[in-house]
RODO-2510 file (C-alpha; in nm, 4 decimals, decimal comma):
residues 466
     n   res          X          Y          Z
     1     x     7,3819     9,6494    11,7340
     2     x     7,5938     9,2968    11,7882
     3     x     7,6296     9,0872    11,4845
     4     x     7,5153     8,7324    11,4588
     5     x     7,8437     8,5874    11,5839
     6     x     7,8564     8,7872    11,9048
     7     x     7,5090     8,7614    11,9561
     8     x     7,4277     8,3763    11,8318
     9     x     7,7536     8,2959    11,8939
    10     x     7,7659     8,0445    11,5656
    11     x     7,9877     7,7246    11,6335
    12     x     8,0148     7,7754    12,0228
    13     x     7,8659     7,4270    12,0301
    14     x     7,9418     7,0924    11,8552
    15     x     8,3167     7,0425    11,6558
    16     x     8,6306     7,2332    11,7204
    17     x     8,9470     7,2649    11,5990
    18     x     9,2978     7,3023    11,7921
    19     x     9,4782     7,6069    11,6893
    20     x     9,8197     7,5859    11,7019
    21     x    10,1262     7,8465    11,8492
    22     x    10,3859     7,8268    11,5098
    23     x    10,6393     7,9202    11,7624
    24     x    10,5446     7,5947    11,9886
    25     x    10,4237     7,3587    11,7263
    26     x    10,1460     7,3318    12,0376
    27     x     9,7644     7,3718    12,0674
    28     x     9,6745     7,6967    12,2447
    29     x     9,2961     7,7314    12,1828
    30     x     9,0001     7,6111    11,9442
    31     x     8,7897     7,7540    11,7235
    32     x     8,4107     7,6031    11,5744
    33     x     8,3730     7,4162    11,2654
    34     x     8,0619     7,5967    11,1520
    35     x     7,9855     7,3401    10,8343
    36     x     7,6533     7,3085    10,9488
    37     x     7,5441     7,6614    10,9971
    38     x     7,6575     7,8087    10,6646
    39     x     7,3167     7,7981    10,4680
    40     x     7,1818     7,9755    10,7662
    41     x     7,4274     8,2399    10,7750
    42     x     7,4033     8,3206    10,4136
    43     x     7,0296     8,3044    10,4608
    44     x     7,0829     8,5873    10,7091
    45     x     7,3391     8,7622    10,5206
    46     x     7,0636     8,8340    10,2012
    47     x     6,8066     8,9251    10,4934
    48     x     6,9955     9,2114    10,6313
    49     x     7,1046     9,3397    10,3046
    50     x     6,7880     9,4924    10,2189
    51     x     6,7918     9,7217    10,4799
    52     x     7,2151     9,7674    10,4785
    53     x     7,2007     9,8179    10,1230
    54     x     6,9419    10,1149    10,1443
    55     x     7,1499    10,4382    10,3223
    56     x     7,4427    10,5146    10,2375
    57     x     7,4847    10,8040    10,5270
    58     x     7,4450    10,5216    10,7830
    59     x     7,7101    10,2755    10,6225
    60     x     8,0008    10,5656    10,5958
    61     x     7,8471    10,6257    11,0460
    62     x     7,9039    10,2216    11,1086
    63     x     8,2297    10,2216    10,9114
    64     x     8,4020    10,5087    11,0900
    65     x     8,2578    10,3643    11,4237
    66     x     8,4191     9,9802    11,3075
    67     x     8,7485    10,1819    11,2411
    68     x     8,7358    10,3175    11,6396
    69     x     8,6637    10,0371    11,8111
    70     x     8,9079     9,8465    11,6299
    71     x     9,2106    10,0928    11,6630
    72     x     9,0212    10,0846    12,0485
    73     x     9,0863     9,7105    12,0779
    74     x     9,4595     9,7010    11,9433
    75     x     9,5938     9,5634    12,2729
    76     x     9,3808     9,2720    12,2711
    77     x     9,3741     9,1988    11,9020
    78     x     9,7318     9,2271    11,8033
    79     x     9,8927     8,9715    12,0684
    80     x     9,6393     8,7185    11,9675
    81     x     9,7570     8,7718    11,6082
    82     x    10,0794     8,7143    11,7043
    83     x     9,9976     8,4349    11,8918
    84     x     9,8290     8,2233    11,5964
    85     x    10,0612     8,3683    11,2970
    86     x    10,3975     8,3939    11,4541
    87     x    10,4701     8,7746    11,3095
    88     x    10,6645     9,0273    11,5356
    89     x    10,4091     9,2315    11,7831
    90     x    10,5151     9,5259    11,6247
    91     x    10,3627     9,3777    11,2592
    92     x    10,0375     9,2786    11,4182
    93     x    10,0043     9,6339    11,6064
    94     x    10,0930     9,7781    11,2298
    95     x     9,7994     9,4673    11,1028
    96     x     9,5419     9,6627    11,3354
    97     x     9,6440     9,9736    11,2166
    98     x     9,6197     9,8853    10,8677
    99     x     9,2519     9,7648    10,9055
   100     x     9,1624    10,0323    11,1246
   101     x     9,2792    10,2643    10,8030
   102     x     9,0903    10,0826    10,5543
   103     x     8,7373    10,0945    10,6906
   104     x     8,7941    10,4737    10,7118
   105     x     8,9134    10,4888    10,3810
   106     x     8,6127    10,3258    10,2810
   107     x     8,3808    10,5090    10,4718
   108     x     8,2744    10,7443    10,2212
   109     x     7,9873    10,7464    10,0701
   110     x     7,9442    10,4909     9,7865
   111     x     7,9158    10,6709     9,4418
   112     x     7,6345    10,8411     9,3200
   113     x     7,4324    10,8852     8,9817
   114     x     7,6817    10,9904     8,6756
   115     x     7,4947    11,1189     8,3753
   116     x     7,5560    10,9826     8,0805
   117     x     7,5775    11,2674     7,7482
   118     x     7,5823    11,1136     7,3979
   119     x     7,3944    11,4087     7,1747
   120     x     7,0588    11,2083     7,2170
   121     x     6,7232    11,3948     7,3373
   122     x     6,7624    11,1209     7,6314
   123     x     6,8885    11,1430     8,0138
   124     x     7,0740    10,8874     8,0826
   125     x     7,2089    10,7589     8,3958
   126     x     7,4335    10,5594     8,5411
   127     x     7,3212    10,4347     8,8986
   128     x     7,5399    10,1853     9,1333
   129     x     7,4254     9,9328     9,3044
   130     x     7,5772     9,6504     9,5464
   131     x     7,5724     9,2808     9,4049
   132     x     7,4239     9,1445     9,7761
   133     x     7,5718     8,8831     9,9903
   134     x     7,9694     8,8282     9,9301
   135     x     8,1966     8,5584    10,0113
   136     x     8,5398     8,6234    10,1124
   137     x     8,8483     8,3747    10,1721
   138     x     9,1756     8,4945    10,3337
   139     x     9,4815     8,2957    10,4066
   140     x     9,6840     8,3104    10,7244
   141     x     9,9635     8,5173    10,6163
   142     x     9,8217     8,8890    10,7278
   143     x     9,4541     8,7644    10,8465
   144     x     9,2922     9,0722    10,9743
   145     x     9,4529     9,3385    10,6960
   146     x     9,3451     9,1222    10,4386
   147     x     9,0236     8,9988    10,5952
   148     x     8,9348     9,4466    10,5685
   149     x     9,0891     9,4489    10,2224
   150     x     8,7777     9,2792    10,1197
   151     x     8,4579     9,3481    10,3696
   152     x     8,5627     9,7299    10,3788
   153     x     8,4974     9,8253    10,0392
   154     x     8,1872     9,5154    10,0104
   155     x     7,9730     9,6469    10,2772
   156     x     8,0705    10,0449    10,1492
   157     x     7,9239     9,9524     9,8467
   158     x     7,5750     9,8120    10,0442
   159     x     7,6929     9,4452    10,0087
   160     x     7,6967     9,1992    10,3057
   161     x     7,9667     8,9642    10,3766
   162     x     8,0391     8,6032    10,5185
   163     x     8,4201     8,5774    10,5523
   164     x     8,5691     8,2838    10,5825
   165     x     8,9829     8,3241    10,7169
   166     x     9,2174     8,0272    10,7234
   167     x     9,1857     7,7376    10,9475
   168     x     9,5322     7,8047    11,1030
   169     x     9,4596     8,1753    11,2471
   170     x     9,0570     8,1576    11,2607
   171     x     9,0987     8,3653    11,6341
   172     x     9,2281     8,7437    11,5781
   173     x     8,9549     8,7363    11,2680
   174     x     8,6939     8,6236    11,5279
   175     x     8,7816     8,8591    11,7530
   176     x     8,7596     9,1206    11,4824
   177     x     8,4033     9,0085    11,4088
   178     x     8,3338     9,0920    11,7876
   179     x     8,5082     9,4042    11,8062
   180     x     8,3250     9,6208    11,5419
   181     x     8,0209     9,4080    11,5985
   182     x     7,8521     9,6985    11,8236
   183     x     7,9314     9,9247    11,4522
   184     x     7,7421     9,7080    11,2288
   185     x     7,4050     9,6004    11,2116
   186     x     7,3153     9,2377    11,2970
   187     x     7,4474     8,9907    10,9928
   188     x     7,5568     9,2454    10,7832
   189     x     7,9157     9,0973    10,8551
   190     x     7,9509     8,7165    10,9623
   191     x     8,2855     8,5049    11,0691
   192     x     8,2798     8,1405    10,9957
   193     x     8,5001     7,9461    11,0672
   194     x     8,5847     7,5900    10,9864
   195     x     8,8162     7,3109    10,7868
   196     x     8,7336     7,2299    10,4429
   197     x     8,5279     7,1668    10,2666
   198     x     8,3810     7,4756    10,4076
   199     x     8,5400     7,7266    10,1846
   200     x     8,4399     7,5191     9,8565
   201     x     8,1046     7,5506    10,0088
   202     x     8,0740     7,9042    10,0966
   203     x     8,2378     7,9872     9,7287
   204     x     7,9963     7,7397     9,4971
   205     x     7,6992     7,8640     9,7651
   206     x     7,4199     7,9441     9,5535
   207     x     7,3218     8,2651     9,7923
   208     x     7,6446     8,4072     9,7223
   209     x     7,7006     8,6923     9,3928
   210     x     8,1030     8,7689     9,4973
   211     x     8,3428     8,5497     9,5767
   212     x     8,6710     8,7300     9,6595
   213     x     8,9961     8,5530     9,7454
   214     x     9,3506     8,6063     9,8476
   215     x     9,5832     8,2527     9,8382
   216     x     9,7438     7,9759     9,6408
   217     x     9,7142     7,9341     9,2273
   218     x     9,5204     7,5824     9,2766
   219     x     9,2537     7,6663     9,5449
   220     x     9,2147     8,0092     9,3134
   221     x     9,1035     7,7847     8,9912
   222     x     8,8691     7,5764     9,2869
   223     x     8,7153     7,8456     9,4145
   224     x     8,6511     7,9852     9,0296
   225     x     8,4929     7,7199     8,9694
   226     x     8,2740     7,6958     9,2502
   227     x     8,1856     8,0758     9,1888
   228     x     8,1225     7,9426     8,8105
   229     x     7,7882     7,7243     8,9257
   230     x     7,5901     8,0326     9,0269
   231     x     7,7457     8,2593     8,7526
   232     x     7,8674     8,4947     9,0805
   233     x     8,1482     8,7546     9,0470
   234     x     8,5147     8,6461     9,1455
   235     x     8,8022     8,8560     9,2213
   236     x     9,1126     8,6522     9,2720
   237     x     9,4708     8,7032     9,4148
   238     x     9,6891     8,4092     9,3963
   239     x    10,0629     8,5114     9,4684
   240     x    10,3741     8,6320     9,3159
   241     x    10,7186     8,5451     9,2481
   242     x    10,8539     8,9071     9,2673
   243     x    11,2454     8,9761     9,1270
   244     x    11,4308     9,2682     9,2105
   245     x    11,6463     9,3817     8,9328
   246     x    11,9376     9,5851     9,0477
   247     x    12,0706     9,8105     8,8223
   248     x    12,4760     9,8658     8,7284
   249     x    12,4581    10,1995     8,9517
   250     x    12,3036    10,0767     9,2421
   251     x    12,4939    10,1346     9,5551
   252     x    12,4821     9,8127     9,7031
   253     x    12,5134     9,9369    10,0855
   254     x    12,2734    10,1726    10,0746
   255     x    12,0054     9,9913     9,9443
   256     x    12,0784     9,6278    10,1081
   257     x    11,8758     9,6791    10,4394
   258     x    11,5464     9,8146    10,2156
   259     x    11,6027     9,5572    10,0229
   260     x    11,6467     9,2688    10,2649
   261     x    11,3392     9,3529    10,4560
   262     x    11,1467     9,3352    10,1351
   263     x    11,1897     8,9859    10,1504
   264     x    11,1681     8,8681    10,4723
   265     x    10,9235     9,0689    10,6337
   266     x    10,7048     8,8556    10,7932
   267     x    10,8801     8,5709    10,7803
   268     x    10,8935     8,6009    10,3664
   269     x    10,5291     8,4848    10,3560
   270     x    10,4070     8,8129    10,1746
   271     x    10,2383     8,7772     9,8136
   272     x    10,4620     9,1060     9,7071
   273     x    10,7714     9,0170     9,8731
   274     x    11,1153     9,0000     9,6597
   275     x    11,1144     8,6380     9,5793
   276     x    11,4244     8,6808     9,3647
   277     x    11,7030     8,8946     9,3263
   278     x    11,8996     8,9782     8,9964
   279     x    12,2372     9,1483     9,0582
   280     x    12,4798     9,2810     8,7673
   281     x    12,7600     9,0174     8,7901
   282     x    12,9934     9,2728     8,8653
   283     x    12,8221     9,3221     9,2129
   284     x    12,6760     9,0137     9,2521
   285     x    12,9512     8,9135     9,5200
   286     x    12,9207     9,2648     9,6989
   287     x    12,5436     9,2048     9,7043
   288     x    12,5219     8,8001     9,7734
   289     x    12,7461     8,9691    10,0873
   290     x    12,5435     9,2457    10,1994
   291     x    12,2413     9,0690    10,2384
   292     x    12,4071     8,7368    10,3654
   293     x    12,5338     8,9903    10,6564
   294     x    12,1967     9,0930    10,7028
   295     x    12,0466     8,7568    10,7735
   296     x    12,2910     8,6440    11,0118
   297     x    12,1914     8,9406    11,1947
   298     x    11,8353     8,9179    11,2258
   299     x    11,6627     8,7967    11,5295
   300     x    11,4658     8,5254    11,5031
   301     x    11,2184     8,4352    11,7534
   302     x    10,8654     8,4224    11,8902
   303     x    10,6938     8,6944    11,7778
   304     x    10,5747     8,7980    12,1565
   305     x    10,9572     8,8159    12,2245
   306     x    11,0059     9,1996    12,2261
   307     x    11,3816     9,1518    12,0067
   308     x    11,2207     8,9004    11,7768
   309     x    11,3053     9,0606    11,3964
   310     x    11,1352     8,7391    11,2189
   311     x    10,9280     8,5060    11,3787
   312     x    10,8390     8,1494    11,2305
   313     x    10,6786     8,0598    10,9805
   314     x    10,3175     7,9552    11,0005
   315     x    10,2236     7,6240    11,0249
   316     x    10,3741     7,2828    10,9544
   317     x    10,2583     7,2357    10,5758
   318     x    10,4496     7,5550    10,4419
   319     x    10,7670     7,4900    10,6648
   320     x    10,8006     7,1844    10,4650
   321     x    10,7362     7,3211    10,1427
   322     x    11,0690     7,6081    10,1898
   323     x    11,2630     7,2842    10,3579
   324     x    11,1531     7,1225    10,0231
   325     x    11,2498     7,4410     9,7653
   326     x    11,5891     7,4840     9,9747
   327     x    11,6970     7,1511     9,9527
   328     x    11,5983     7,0763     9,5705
   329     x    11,8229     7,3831     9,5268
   330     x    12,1232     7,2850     9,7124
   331     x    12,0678     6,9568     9,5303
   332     x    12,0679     7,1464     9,2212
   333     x    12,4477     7,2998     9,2854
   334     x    12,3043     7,6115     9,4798
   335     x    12,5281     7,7511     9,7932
   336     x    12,3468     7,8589    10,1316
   337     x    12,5815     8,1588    10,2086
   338     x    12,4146     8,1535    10,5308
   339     x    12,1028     7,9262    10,6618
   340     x    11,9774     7,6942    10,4771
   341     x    11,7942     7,4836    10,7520
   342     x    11,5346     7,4818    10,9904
   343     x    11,5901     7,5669    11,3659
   344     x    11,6938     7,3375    11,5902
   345     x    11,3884     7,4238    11,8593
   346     x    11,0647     7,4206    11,9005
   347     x    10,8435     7,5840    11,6721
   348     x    10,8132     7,6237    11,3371
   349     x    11,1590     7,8627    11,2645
   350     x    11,3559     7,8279    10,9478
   351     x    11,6897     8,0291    10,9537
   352     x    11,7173     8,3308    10,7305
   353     x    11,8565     8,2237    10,4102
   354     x    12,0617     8,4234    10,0969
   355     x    12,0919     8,1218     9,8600
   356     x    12,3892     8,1898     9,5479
   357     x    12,4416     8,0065     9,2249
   358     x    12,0990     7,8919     9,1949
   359     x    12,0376     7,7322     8,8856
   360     x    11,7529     7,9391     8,7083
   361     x    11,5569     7,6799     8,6499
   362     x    11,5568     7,5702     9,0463
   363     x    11,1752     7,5502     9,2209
   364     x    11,3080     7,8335     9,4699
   365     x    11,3459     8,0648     9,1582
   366     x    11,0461     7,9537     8,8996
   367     x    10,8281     7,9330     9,2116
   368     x    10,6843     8,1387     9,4797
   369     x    10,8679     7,9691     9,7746
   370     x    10,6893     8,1882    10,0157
   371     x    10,9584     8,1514    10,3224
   372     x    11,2653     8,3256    10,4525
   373     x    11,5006     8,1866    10,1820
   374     x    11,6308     8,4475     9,9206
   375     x    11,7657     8,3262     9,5589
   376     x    11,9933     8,5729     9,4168
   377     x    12,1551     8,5528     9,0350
   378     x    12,3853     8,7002     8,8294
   379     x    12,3135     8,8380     8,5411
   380     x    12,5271     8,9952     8,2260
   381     x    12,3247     9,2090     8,0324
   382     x    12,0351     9,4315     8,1475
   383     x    11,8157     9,2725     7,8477
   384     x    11,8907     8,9189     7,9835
   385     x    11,7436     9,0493     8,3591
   386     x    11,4492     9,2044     8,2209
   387     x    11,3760     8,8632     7,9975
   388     x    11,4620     8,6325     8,3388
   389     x    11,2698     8,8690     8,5700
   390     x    10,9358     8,8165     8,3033
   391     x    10,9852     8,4259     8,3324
   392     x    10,7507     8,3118     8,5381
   393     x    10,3893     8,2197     8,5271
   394     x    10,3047     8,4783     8,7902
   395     x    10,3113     8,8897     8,7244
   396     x    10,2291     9,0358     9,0817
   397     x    10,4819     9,3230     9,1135
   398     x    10,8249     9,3658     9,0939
   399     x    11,0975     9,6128     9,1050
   400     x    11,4295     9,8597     9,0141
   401     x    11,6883     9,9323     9,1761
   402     x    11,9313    10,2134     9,1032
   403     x    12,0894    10,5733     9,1036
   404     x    11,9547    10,7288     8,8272
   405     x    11,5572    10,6879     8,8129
   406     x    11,4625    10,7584     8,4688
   407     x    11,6935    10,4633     8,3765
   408     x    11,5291    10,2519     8,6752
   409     x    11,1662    10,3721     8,5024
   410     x    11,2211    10,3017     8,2312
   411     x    11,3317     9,9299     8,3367
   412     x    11,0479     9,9142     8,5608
   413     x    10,8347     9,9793     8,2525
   414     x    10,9528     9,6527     8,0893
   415     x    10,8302     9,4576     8,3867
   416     x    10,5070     9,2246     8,2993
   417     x    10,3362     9,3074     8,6770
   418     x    10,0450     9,4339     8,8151
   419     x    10,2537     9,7393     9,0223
   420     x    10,6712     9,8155     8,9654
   421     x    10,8694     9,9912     9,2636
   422     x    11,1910    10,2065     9,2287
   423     x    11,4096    10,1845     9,4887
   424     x    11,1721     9,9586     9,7263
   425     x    10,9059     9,7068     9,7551
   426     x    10,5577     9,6194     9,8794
   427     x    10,4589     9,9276     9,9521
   428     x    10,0800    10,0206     9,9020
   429     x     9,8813    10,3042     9,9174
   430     x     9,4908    10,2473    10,0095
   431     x     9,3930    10,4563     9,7178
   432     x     9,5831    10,2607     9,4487
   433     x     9,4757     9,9299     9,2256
   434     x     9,6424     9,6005     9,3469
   435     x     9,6052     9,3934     9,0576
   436     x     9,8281     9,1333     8,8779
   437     x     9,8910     8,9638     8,5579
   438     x     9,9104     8,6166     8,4070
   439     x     9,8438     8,3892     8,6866
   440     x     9,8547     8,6421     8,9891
   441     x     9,4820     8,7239     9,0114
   442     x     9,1464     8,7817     8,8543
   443     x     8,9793     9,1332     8,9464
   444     x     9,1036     9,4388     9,0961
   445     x     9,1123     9,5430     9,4835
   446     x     9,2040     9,8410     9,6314
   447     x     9,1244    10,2206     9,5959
   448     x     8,8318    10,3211     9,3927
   449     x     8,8825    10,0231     9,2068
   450     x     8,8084     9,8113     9,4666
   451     x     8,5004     9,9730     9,5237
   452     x     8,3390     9,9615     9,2087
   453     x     8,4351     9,5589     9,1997
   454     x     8,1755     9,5392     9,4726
   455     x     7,9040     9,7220     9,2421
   456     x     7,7104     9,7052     8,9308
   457     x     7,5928     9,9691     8,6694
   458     x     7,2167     9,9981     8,7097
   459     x     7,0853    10,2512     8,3599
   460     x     6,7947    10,4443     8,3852
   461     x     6,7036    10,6195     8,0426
   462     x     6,4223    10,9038     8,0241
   463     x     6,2884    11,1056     7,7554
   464     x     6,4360    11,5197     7,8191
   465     x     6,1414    11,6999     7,9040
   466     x     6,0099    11,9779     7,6418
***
């Protein structure tokens, strides 16, 4: 049965918005500013949940059919990614593929009743039930994976959604709505879209019992806040500032490529990306090298261009902001081995850059500069690493890098983070926790726990029978 927004069509009437190409800097297409329809559609989203939240059996049949008819529409859905983020075609097919993998994940059947044994002449037990309607707010850095990292385990649990993504790629996340919309029962997932102050809207609405979010530190603490007026659940990721600590065995060649592309995938706007690197100083020239070689390599280009390795980055605000970090740190005595500058062309591109003798205390390194710029620093003893990687307000993951992996473990284990890799990066499994510490998040997503976020312990007690 069609959802609301294929079958209303919210927002095809009254104010748009341009969308813009990041790899023109020019207007492509529009989307609706859907301000005035939100009380509706939240309206509509507690409606439907009393019948979504009521079989289980029939949420894990819609899921599974979501997760086909998105892997079905691929072709269509990837290139339009690609069109409003800028990523490779080959990340957006990977996007799809990713939320395809997630609803099936998902798809099983919400828990059932756990009995409860404590030595008293009393069953207890524990019963799960959804929350009802949930907001969600994504960013524009992976729109559609993270747009499923929240309804996916929301409407498993019986919840309904109204999902708000980022004013810069509002069009693949439409399109998503559309494609499974013949999966899900009318309402039970709705796309607005929309400027602000729509997302301080949906997140303080009154209707709303979850507010889940994925983006920046200050809009985080907003949308808490909002969530705080109607007491409703939050779970919160707001970024990292990842280091990679390389160990005095590494070897240097053999790692360099992993670890390159663990910082400049997608452009280096990734939450879990390497957002520093920490080399032993007697390797830090072989490594400042090794990855320097690797970004005057890399092809940069629009992401429908099949060669393109790195597209550009996003949108006009965040270009600034890594013109901004890289020049405060060449100001500060840094060295651009290579890059260092934006593109001379169209678009939004920024060259790929391996910045040495940073200063520590340099935005690009206490900061999340979330662009293809790479600060790498020397360090003398491992103790002094471990202590610089730790500095910093944020704790999303970070990682080891060496030959012997007990050593590397036992490193990683020092690391205040939400998840520690040995020997690579940013690599998640559907069925684990992503989580982080200090000012990385609120909540947990992901695997079981991700689930259970979405629900809450209902306790039925009766007397054993005799």
């Amino acid at each position: 049965m069609p959802t609301s927004q294929t079958r209303r069509a919210p927002g095809t009437r009254g104010e748009r918005f341009a969308v813009l190409d990041p790899a023109t800097g020019e207007a492509f297409d529009e989307a609706p500013d859907q301000q005035p329809e939100l009380d509706a559609v939240v309206d509509r989203a507690h409606e439907s949940w009393r019948s979504w939240r009521t079989d289980p059996v029939a949420r894990t049949t819609a899921l599974l059919a979501a997760a086909d008819a998105v892997e079905a529409a691929g072709a269509d859905l990837a290139p339009l990614l690609t069109r409003e983020q800028g990523k490779p075609l080959a990340e957006s097919y990977a996007e799809v593929a990713r939320t395809a993998a997630r609803l099936r994940y998902f798809a099983e059947p919400a828990p059932g009743p756990q009995p409860i044994t404590d030595g008293r002449p009393v069953r207890s037990e524990i019963r799960w039930r959804p929350l009802g309607p949930v907001a969600a707010i994504v960013p524009w850095n992976f729109p559609l994976q993270l747009a499923s990292a929240k309804f996916a385990p929301a409407l498993a649990a019986g919840n309904t959604m109204v999902l708000k993504p980022s004013p810069f790629t509002p069009l693949a996340t439409r399109l998503l709505g559309s494609v499974i919309s013949s999966a899900l029962p009318e309402d039970v997932l709705t796309i607005v879209t929309g400027r602000e102050p729509l997302g301080a809207r949906l997140a303080s609405h009154p209707g709303i019992r979850h507010v889940t979010f994925t983006g920046s530190v200050p809009t985080g603490r907003a949308v808490a806040e909002g969530a705080a007026a109607s007491l409703a659940r939050v779970t919160l990721e707001m970024g990292g500032n990842d280091a990679a600590i390389l160990l005095e065995d590494v070897e240097v060649e053999r790692i360099a490529d992993r670890l390159f592309w663990a910082a400049f995938r997608n452009c280096g706007q990734v939450c879990m990306a390497v957002k520093r690197v920490y080399a032993p100083a007697r390797l830090y020239s072989q490594v400042v090298e090794a990855l320097a070689q690797r970004a005057k390599t890399a092809v940069v280009g629009a992401g429908l261009d099949p060669g393109s390795q790195l597209g550009p980055v996003n949108n006009a605000p965040q270009l600034a902001r890594v013109e901004r970090c890289t020049a405060q740190a060449l100001a500060d005595g840094a060295r651009a081995v290579v890059g260092g500058h934006r593109l001379d062309r169209p678009g939004y591109f920024f060259a790929p850059t391996i910045l040495a003798d940073v200063p520590a205390d340099s935005p690009v390194v206490t900061e999340e500069q979330f662009g293809p710029v790479l600060p790498v620093l020397p360090y003398g003893s491992l103790d002094e690493a471990v202590e610089a990687a730790n500095a910093t307000e944020f704790g999303l993951g970070g990682s080891v890098w060496g030959t012997d992996l007990d050593r590397a473990e036992a490193v990683a284990d020092r690391l205040e983070c939400g998840t520690a890799w040995i020997n690579h990066h940013a690599e998640l499994s559907l069925a684990q926790p992503f989580a982080g510490t200090k000012k990385s998040g609120v909540g947990v997503a992901g695997g079981p726990w991700g689930l259970y976020g979405n629900l809450r312990p209902f306790v039925v007690h009766r007397p054993e029978e005799t």
